[in-house]
C-alpha positions, -999 to 999 in steps of 0.1 A, spaced: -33 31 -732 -63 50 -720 -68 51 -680 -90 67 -656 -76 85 -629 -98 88 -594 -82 122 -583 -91 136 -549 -77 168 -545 -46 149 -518 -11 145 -527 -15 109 -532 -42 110 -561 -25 136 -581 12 122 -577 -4 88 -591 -18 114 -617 20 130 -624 37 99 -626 5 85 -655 10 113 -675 51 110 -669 47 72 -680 28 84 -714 -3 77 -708 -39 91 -722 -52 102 -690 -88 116 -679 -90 131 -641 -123 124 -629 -135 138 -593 -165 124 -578 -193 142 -565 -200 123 -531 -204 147 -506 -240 149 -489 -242 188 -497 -283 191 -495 -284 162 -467 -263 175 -443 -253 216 -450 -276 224 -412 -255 198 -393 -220 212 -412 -194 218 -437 -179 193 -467 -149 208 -479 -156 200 -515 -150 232 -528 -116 232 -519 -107 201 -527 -118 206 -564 -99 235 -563 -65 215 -560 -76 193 -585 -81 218 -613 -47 236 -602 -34 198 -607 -52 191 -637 -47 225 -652 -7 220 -643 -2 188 -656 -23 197 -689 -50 168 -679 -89 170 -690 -110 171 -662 -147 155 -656 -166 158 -626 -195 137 -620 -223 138 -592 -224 101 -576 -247 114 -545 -273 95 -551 -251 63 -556 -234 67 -528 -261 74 -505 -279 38 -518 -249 18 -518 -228 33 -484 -247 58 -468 -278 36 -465 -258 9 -456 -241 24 -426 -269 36 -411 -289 -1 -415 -255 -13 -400 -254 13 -367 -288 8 -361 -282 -31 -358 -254 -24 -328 -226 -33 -357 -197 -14 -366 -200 -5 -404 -171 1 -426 -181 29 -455 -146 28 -468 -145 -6 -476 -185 -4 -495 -169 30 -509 -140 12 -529 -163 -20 -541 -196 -3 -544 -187 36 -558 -146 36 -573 -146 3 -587 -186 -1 -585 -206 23 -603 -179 42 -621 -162 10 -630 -197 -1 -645 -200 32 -668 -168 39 -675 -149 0 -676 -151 -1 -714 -144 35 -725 -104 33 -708 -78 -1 -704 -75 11 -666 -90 22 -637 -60 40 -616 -65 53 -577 -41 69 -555 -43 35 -530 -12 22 -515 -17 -9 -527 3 -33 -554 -12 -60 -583 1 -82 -603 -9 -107 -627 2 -147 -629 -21 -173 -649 -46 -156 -663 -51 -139 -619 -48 -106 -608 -31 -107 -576 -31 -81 -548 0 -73 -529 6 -48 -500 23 -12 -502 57 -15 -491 50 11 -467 27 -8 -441 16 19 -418 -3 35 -456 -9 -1 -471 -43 0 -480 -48 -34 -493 -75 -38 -461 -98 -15 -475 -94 -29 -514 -101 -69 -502 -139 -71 -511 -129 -62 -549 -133 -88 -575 -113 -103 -596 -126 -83 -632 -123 -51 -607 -89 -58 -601 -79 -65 -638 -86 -30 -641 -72 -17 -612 -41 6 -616 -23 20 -584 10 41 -596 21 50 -561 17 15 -546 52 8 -548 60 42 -527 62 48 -495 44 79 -480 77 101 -479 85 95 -510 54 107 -524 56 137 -506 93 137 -521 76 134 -556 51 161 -549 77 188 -536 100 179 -571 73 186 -592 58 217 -574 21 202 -574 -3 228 -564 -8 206 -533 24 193 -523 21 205 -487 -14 198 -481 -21 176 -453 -38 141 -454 -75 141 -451 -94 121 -420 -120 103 -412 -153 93 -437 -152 111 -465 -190 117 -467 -191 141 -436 -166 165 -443 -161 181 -408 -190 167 -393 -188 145 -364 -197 109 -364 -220 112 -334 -238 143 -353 -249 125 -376 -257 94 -364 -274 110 -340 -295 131 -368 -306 103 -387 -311 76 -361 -320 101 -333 -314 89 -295 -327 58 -276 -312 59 -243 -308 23 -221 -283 17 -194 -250 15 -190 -239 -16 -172 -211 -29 -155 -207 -65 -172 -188 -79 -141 -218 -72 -117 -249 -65 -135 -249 -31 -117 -263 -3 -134 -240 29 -134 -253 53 -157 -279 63 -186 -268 69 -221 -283 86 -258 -283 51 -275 -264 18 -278 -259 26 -315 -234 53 -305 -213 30 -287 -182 3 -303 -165 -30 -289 -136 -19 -274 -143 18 -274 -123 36 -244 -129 70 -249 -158 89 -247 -177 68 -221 -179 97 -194 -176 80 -163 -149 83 -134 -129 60 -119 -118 43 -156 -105 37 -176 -137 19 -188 -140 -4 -218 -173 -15 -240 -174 -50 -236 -209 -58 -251 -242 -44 -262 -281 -54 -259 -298 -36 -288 -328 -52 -278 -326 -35 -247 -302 -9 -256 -281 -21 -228 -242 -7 -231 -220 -33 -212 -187 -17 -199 -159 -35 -181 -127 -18 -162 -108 -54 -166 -110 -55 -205 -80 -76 -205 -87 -97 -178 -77 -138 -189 -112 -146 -186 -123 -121 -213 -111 -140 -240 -114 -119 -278 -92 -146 -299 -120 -164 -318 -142 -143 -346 -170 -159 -370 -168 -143 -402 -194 -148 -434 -198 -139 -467 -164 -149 -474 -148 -135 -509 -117 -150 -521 -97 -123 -544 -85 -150 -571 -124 -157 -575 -119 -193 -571 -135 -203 -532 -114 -236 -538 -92 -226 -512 -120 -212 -485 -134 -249 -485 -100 -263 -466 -87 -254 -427 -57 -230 -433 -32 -209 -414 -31 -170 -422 -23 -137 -416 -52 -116 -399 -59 -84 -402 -89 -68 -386 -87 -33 -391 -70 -7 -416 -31 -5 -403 6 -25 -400 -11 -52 -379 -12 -89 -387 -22 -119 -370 -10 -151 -373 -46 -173 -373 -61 -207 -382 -91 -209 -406 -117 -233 -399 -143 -231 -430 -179 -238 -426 -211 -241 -447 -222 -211 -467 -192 -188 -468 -189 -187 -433 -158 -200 -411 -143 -200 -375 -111 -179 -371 -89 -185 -340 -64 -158 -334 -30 -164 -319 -34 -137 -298 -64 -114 -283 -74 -82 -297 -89 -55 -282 -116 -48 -309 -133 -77 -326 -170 -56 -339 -195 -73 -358 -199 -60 -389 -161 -53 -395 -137 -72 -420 -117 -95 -413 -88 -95 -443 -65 -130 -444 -33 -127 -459 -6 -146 -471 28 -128 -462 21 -97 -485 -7 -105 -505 -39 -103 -501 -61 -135 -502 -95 -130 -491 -121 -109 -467 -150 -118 -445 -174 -99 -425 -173 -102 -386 -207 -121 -373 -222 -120 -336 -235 -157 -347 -218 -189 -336 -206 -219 -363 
C-alpha cells in the first residue's frame, strides 16, 4: 500500500513514520509549508527551519523520499482568516481543529487522496471500520488523545485516515524513538498554534486587529474598575492576565458592541450557573445525522484533554441542539467545540453559540 505521511519534525510524526516503513509500507514524507514567514518575520521567529531539519535527518535515516509543499496561502484562507473573523466577533476560535479538517485532511487530502490508499498523521487517535463506517476511537493514553481536535472530519476523510501511534501511549513513543536512535528522540513537544512559531497570541492579534479599548466591569455591581486594549483579547473563564489586585478575578462575559469586559471575583458562585451550552452546526462522524434528530445522553468534551462530561442532548431545528451538563465548567466560549462521545469513540462535534434554542 502507498500512504502519505504528514511528518512534522516531533517525535510523534516520525515514530508513526518508523513504524510505516517497519510495517512494509511505500511511504512518502511530506512537510507542509504553513508558517506565516513574510506575514509575520517583524513581529517574530517560526522555527521552520529547524524543524525541517529533523525531518530530513528522519527521512534521510529511515531511507524515506521527502516533498515539501508551501500551503501558506491555504492556510491563511481557510484558518488564519478564520480566526481572526472569529476574535474580532468576542468568540474563542479553534485553529487546530480548522487545521486538521481544512489543511491535513482538507487541501492535501484533495490533491493527494487518489495518488496513495492512506493518509497517516502522528495524532493520538484510533479508527476502525464496521459496516461499510469508519469509526473513530480515543488514544489509550487520554491526557495525548487527540480525538477532540479530529471530530469535525468526515467520513471519506476518515476512510483515509491512518494514525500508527494511536494505539501508544506518550512514553512509549518516546520508548520507540530512543530504540531506534531517531534524529529527534529527545526533542521536546512543540506548544501552542502552530502558525506563530514563538510569537505571542496577544502580538498578533493585536497586529492584525489592533486595539479598541472599553471598560472593564465588575458583573456583580455594574462598577467600572479599569480600562483595557480590547475585548477581543479577553476569553470566558480567563484568570490570568487580567491585571488587577485584590483577585483572583474571572471573565465572566463580554459586550463587543461596547467592548465591555465583564469580570467576577465569585466565578463559582451557585448563581453563576455554566451547565447548559447551545451548540450548531452539528456533524455526526458516521455521516448519517439520524442519531442527532433524537434527545440522547453523552459524554462531553469541551476542550482538548482527559475530561469528559456526562450530558443530555436535546436536538433542535437546523443542526442545532441544547446540551445540559452534569456539572459546571469553568469555560464554556462561543465559538469552541463541543465533542459528544460515546465511552471511547467519538460520535459527533458542534460549535458553541451565544444564541438561545
Amino acid at each position: 500500500m502507498k500512504v502519505a505521511l504528514l511528518i512534522s519534525g516531533g517525535v510523534d510524526s516520525s515514530v508513526a513514520l518508523y513504524k510505516l516503513v517497519g510495517q512494509g509500507y511505500q511511504v512518502t514524507a511530506f512537510y507542509l509549508k504553513i508558517w506565516l514567514e513574510d506575514e509575520l518575520a517583524h513581529l517574530g521567529t517560526c522555527p521552520w527551519q529547524e524543524d525541517l531539519s529533523y525531518v530530513q535527518a528522519v527521512c534521510d535515516q529511515l531511507k524515506v523520499p521527502l516533498e515539501v509543499i508551501s500551503f501558506q496561502k491555504e492556510y491563511w484562507e481557510r484558518v488564519v482568516a478564520y480566526t481572526l473573523i472569529e476574535i474580532k466577533k468576542g468568540r474563542t476560535p479553534n485553529p487546530d481543529m480548522m487545521c486538521n479538517q481544512q489543511i491535513k485532511f482538507g487541501v492535501f487530502y484533495e490533491l493527494f487522496a487518489e495518488k496513495f490508499d492512506l493518509i497517516a498523521t502522528g495524532h493520538y487517535a484510533q479508527t476502525i471500520s464496521a459496516d461499510g463506517v469508519t469509526h473513530l476511537l480515543q488514544a489509550p493514553d487520554e491526557i495525548k488523545d487527540q480525538t477532540y481536535f479530529l471530530a469535525r472530519l468526515s467520513q471519506a476523510q476518515l476512510q483515509k485516515a491512518s494514525f500508527p501511534i494511536g494505539h501508544m501511549t506518550k512514553e512509549q513513543v518516546r520508548a520507540q524513538a530512543v530504540q531506534a536512535d531517531l534524529p529527534n528522540k529527545a526533542r521536546k513537544d512543540s506548544q501552542g498554534i502552530c502558525f506563530l512559531g514563538k510569537l505571542k497570541f496577544f502580538d498578533f492579534v493585536q497586529h492584525h486587529l489592533g486595539e479598541h479599548p472599553g471598560d472593564l466591569v465588575e458583573y456583580e455591581t455594574g462598577v467600572r474598575l479599569a480600562r483595557h486594549k480590547g475585548a477581543w483579547f479577553y476569553t470566558i473563564g480567563q484568570r490570568q492576565g487580567i491585571g488587577l489586585a485584590g483577585g483572583p478575578w474571572y471573565v465572566v462575559a463580554k459586550d463587543m458592541s461596547t467592548h465591555t469586559v465583564y469580570i467576577s471575583k465569585h466565578y463559582y458562585a451557585a448563581d453563576k450557573k455554566r451547565d447548559q451550552l447551545m451548540v450548531e452546526e452539528l456533524m455526526w462522524i458516521s455521516g448519517s445525522g439520524s442519531r442527532l434528530d433524537e434527545p440522547g445522553e453523552f459524554l462531553v468534551k469541551l476542550r482538548h484533554g482527559p475530561q469528559k462530561i456526562p450530558a443530555t442532548y436535546t436536538p433542535h431545528k437546523d443542526a442545532c441542539a441544547t446540551i445540559q451538563l452534569s456539572r459546571d465548567d469553568q469555560g464554556i466560549a462561543a465559538g469552541q467545540y463541543a465533542v459528544l462521545y460515546q465511552g471511547n469513540r467519538c460520535v459527533a462535534s458542534g460549535i458553541i453559540t451565544d444564541r438561545l434554542p
